[in-house]
MDAnalysis code that builds the backbone (N, CA, C; Angstrom):
import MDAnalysis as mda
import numpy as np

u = mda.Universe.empty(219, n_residues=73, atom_resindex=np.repeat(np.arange(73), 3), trajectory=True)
u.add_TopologyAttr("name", ["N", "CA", "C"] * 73)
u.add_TopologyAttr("resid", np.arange(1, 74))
u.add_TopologyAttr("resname", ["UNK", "UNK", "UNK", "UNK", "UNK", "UNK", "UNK", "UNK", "UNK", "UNK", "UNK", "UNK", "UNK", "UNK", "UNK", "UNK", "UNK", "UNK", "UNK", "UNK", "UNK", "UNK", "UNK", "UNK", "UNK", "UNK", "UNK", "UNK", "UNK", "UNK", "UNK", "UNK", "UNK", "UNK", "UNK", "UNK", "UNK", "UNK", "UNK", "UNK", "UNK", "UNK", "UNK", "UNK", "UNK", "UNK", "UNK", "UNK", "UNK", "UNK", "UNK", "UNK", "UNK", "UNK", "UNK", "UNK", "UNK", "UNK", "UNK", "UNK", "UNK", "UNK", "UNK", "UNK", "UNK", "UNK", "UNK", "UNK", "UNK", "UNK", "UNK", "UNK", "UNK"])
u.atoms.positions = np.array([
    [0.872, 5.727, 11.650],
    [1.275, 5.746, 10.257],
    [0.049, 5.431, 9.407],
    [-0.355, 6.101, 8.735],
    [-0.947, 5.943, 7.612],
    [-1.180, 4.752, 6.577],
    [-1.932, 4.338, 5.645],
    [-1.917, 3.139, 4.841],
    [-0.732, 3.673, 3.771],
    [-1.085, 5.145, 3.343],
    [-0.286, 5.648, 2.087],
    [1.226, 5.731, 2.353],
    [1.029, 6.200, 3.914],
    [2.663, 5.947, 4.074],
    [3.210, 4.776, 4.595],
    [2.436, 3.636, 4.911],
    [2.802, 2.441, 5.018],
    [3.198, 1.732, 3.110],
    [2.321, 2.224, 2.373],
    [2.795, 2.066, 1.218],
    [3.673, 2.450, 0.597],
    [3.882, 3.203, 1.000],
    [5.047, 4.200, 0.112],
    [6.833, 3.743, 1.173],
    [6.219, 3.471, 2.114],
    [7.102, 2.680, 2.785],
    [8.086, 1.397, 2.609],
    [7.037, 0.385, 2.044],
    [7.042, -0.530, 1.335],
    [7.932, -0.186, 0.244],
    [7.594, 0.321, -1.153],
    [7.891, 0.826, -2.119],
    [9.182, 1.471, -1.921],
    [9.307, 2.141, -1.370],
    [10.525, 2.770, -1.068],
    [11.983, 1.733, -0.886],
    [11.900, 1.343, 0.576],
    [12.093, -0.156, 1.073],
    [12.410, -1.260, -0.214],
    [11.475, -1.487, -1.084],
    [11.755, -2.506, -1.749],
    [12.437, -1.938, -3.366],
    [12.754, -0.734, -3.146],
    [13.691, 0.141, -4.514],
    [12.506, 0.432, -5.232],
    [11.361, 0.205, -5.479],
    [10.251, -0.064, -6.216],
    [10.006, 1.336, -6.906],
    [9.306, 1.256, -7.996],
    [8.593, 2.442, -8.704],
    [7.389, 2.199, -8.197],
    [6.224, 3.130, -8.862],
    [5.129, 2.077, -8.023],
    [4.017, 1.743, -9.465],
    [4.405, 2.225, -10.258],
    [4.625, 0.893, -11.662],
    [4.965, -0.621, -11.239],
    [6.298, -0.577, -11.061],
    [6.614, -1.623, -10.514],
    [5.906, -2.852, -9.410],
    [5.244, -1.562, -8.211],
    [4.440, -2.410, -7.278],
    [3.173, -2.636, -7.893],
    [2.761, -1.882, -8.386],
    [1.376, -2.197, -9.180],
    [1.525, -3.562, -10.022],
    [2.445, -3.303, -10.993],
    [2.846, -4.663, -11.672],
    [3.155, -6.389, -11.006],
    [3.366, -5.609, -9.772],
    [4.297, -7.148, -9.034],
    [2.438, -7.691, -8.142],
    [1.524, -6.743, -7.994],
    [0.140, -7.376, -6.944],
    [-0.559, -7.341, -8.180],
    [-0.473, -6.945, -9.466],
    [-1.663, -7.496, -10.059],
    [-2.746, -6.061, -10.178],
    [-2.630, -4.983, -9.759],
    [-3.466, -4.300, -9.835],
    [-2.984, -2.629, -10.494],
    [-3.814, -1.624, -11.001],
    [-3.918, -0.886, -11.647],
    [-2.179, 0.544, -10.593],
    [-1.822, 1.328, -12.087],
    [-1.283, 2.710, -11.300],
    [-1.865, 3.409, -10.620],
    [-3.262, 3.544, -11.022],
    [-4.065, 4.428, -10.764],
    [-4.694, 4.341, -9.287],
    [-4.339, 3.027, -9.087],
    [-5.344, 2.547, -7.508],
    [-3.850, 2.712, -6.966],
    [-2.544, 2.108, -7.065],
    [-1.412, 2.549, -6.344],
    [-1.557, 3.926, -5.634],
    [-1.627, 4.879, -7.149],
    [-1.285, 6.878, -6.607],
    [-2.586, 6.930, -5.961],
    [-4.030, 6.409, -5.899],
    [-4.595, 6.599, -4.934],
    [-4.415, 6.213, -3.487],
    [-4.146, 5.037, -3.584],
    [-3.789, 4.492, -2.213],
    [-2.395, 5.290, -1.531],
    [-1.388, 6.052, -2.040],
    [-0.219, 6.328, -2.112],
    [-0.039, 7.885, -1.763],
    [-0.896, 8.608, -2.340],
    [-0.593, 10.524, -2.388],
    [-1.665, 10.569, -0.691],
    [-1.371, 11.799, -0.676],
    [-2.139, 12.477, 0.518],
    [-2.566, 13.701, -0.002],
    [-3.705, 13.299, -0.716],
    [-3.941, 14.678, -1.399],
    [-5.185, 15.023, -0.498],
    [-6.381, 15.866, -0.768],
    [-6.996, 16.289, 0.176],
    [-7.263, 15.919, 1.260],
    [-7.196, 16.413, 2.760],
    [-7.453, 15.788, 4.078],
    [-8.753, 14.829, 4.371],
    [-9.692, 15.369, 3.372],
    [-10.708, 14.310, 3.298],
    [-11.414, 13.173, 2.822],
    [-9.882, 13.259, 1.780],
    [-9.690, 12.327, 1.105],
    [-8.700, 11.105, 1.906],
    [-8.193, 11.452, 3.087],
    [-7.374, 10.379, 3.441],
    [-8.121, 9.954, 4.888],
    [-9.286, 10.457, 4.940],
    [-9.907, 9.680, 6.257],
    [-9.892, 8.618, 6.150],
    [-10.381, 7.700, 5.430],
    [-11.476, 6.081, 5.198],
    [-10.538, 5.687, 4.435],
    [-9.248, 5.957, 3.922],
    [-8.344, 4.795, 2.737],
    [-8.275, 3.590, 3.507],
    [-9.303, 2.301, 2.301],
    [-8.146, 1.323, 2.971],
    [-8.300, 0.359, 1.899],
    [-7.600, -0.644, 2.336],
    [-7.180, -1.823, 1.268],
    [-8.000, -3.303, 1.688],
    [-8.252, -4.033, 0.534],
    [-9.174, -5.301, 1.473],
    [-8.140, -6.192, 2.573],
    [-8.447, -7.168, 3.184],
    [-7.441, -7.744, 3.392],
    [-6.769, -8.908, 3.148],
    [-7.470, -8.999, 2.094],
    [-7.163, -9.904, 0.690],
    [-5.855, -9.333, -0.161],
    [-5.868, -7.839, -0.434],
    [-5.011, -6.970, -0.860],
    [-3.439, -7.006, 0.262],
    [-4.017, -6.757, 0.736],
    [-2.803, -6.574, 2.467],
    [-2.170, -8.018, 2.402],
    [-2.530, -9.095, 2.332],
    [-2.215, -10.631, 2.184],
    [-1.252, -10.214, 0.950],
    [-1.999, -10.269, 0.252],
    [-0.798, -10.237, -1.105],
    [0.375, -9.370, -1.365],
    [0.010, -8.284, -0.786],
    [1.555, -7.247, -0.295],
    [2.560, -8.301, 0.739],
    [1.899, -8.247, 1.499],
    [2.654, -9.401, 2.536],
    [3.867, -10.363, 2.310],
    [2.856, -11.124, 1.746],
    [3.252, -12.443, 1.521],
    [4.395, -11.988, 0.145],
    [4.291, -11.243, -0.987],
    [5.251, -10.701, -1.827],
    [5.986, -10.379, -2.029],
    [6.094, -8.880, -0.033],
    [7.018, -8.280, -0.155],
    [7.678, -8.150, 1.109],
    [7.308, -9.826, 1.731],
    [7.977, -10.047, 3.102],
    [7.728, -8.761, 4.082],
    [6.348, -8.543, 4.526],
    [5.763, -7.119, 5.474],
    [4.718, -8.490, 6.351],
    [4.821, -7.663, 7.606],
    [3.496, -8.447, 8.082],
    [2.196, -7.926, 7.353],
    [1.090, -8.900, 7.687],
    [-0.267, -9.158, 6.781],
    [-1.184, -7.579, 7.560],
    [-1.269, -7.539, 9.067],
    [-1.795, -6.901, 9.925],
    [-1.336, -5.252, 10.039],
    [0.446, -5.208, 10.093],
    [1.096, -4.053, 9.766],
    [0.000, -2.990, 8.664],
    [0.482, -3.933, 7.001],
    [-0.021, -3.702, 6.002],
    [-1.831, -3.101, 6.051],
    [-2.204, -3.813, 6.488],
    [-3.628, -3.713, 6.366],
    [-3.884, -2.574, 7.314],
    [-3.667, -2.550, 8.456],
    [-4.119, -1.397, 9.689],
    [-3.355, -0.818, 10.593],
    [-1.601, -1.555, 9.889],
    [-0.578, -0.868, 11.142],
    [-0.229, -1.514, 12.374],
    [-0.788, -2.439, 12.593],
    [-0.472, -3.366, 13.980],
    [0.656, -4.285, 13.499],
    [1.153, -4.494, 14.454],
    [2.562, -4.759, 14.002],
    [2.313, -6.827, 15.488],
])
């Protein structure tokens, strides 16, 4: 699974807009729909989030810290 579709996962999951998730971590729409679309294939090699970022999804939206960040569960 993907980060974008681990996000959108999330979001989904938690009824969320992603206004909404943007609003609830503190950070921009614009970095959400990036982190979020699958738009060009070479654009979704290298996405990732700090794990400072991944902590704060976590801990917010009751997800593991590790899931979030790289998928390990």
């Amino acid at each position: 699974m993907t980060l974008a579709e681990r996000l959108n996962k999330i979001i989904s999951e938690q009824n969320l807009t992603k206004r909404e998730f943007a609003s609830r971590l503190g950070i921009s729409e614009n970095y959400v729909y990036i982190l979020t679309t699958n738009g060009r294939s070479r654009e979704n090699v290298n996405k990732k989030i700090s794990p400072a970022l991944a902590k704060l999804i976590a801990l917010e939206f009751g997800y593991d810290e590790k899931w979030v960040l790289n998928g390990e569960s």
